[in-house]
C-alpha positions in Angstrom: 0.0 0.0 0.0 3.0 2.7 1.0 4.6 1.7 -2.4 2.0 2.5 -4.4 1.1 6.0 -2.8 4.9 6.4 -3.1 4.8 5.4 -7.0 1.2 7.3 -7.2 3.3 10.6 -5.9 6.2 10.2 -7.7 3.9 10.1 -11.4 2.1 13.4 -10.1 5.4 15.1 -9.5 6.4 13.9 -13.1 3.8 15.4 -14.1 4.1 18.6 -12.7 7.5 19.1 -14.0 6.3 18.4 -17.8 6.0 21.4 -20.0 2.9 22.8 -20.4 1.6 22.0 -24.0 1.5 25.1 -26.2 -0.3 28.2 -25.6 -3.4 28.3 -27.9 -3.5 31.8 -30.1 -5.8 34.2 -30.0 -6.9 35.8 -32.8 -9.1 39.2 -32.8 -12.0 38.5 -34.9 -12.5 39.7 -38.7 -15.7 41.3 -40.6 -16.2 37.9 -41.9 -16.2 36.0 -38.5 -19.2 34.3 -37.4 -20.7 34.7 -33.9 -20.0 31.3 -32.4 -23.1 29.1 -30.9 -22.3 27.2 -28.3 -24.6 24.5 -27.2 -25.8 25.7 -24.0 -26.4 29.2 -26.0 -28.8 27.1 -28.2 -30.7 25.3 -25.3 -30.9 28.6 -23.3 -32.5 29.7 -26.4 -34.6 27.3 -27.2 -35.8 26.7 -23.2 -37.0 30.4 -23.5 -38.7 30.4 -26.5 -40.2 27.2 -25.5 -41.2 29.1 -21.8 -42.4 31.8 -23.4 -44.9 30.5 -25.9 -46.1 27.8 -23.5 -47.0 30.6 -21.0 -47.0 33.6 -22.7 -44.6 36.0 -20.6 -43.6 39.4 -22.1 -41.2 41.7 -21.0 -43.7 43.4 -18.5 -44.4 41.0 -16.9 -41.0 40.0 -16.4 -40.1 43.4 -15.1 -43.2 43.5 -13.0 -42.2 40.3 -11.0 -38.3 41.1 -10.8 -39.4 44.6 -9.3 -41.9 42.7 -6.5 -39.5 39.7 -6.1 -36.4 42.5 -5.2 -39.2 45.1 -3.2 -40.0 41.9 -1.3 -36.4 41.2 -0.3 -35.4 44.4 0.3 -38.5 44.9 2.5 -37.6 41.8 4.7 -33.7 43.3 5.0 -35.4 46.4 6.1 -37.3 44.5 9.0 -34.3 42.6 10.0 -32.1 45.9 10.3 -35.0 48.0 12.0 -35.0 44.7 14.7 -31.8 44.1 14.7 -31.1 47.7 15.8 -33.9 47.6 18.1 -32.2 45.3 20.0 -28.9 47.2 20.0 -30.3 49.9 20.9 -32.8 49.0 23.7 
């Protein structure tokens, strides 16, 4: 068991001291270039189009909800300063 932790060591310290493999280039991108599409772009995409014709959410409602979901939180912080200086105080 001790030799094989020792020989399981020694190969990660061989592989530390290996060279990294070479730097990939970046290149700035052209007139010509192409967005690229990643996958999880495309099913983000396609979730939310899917979401919002199964339900049909527009952007005002969207605000709407993200303005009472933050007044909510931010109403609940308020209580739990006003008490928790309540208590400090008294």
């Amino acid at each position: 068991m001790q030799k094989q932790v020792a020989y399981d060591v020694h190969d990660s310290i061989d592989a530390a001291r290996q060279p990294p493999a070479k730097p990939e280039v970046v290149r700035l991108a052209g007139a010509s270039a192409a967005p690229v599409d990643s996958p999880a772009r495309q099913l983000q995409r396609d979730v939310a189009a899917a979401f919002g014709a199964k339900r049909g959410w527009s952007v005002r409602r969207t605000v709407v909800l993200g303005a009472a979901y933050h007044g909510v939180i931010l109403s609940a912080l308020v209580m739990a300063a006003v008490e928790t200086f309540g208590h400090v105080a008294g």
